[in-house]
C-alpha positions, -999 to 999 in steps of 0.1 A, spaced: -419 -511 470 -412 -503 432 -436 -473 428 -424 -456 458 -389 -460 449 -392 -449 411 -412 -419 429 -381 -411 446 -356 -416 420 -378 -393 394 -376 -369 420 -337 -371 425 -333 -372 387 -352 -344 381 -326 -324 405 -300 -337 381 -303 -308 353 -272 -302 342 -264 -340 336 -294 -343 318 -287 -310 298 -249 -332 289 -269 -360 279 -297 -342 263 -272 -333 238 -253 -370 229 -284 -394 240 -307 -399 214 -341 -415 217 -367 -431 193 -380 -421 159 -409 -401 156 -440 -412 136 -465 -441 144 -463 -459 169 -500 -484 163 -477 -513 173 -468 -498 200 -497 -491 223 -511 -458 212 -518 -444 177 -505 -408 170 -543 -402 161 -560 -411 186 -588 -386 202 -576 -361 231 -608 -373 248 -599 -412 246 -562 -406 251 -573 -388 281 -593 -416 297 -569 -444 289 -542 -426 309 -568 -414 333 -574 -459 334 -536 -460 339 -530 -435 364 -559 -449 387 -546 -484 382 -507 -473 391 -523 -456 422 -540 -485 437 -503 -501 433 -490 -479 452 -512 -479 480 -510 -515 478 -473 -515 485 -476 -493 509 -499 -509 529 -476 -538 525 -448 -522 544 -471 -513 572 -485 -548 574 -451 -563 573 -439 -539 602 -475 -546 621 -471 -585 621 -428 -580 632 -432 -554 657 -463 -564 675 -482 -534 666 -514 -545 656 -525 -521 632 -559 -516 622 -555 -505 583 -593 -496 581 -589 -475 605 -554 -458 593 -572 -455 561 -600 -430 578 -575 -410 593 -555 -403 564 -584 -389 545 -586 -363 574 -561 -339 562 -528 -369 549 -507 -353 527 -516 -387 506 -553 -382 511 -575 -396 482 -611 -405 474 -598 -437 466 -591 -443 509 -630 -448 508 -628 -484 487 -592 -487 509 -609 -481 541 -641 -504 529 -616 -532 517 -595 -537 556 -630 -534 570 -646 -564 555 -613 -583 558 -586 -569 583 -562 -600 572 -558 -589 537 -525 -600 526 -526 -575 499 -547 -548 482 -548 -557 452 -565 -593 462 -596 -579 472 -621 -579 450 -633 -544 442 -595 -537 436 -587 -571 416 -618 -556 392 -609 -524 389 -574 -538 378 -590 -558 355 -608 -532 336 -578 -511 334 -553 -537 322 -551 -532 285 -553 -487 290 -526 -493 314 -500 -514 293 -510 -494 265 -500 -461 283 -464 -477 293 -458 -492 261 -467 -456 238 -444 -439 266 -415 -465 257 -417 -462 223 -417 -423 219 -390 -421 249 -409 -408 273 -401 -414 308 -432 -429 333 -410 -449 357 -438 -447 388 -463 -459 365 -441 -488 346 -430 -499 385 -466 -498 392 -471 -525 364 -438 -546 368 -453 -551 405 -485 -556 388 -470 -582 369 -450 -599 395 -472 -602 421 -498 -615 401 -471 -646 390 -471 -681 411 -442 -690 390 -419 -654 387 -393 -645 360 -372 -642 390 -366 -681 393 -342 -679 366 -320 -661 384 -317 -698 406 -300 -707 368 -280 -683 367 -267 -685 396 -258 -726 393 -243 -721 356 -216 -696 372 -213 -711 412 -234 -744 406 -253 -731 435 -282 -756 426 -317 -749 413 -353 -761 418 -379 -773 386 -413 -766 385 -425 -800 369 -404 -825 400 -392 -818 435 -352 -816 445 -323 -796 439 -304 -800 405 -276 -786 387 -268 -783 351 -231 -785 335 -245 -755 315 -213 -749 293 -216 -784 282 -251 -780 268 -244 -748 252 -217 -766 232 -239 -795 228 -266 -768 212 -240 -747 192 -231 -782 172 
């Protein structure tokens, strides 16, 4: 759960001000000026800098819920519970702490199909995320460049990301992990287990 975690760490950073007074002072972050390659133009209209993070925000939201609907689903099928997600999603809007208009298309979504392995597959959502892609990266990427920290909403993306992947990033790691334990790997073009003598082809690259 990405988003939730970032949620927490911002909020345990955040308690952290005299570390971040130190560092304010010997930590330096980008250059000012503009940033057009980088997402947002320093010209850009309050009004459409307002509704491309508005497009952001909505998208990281739905993430979260996602992943947090996720856990509950996870715990449901392990524990026997049976829970009815729909119906979770009514009573939250009655007075949750994380109540939101946005439980409507939640509670609308378990409704028409209980089973939904995640959110973010059903098809209202999947749109929404859709139209929101390009605002959203654009958001995280002017942030980045001009330093400023966003880490719910760039969690909320890497999960976008990620989850969105048959083939992850993450099967290098299976690499890695042969070139320093020869611990195997799997290939996405042939079936089997291999492993590499990886300092051998370095070498055989570097000449």
């Amino acid at each position: 759960v990405p988003t939730i975690s970032a949620a927490f760490d911002g909020r345990l950073i955040s308690a952290m001000k005299d570390q971040r007074l130190e560092a304010s002072k010997m930590l330096s972050g980008p250059k000012g000026g503009e940033q057009t390659r980088f997402g947002i133009a320093s010209g850009v209209q309050r009004e459409d800098l307002i509704e491309i993070i508005e497009k952001g925000l909505l998208a990281s939201k739905i993430v979260a819920y996602a992943q947090g609907m996720s856990i509950l689903t996870k715990a449901s099928e392990e524990r026997g519970w049976n829970l009815d997600l729909s119906e979770i999603s009514r009573i939250w809007k009655g007075g949750c702490i994380i109540r939101a208009s946005l439980l409507d298309q939640i509670q609308a979504a378990y409704k028409k199909n209980p089973s939904l392995s995640n959110l973010l597959t059903d098809p209202t959502f999947a749109g929404i995320l859709a139209e929101a892609d390009e605002p959203w990266r654009a958001v995280v990427a002017a942030a980045t460049a001009r330093g400023i920290s966003i880490p719910a909403m760039s969690a909320s993306l890497g999960y976008y990301d990620s989850i969105r992947r048959a083939n992850s990033p993450a099967n290098l790691v299976q690499a890695q992990r042969d070139a320093f334990g020869a611990h195997g790997y799997e290939r996405i073009d042939m079936p089997g287990t291999f492993s590499s003598e990886w300092s051998t082809s370095v070498e055989t690259k570097e000449q």
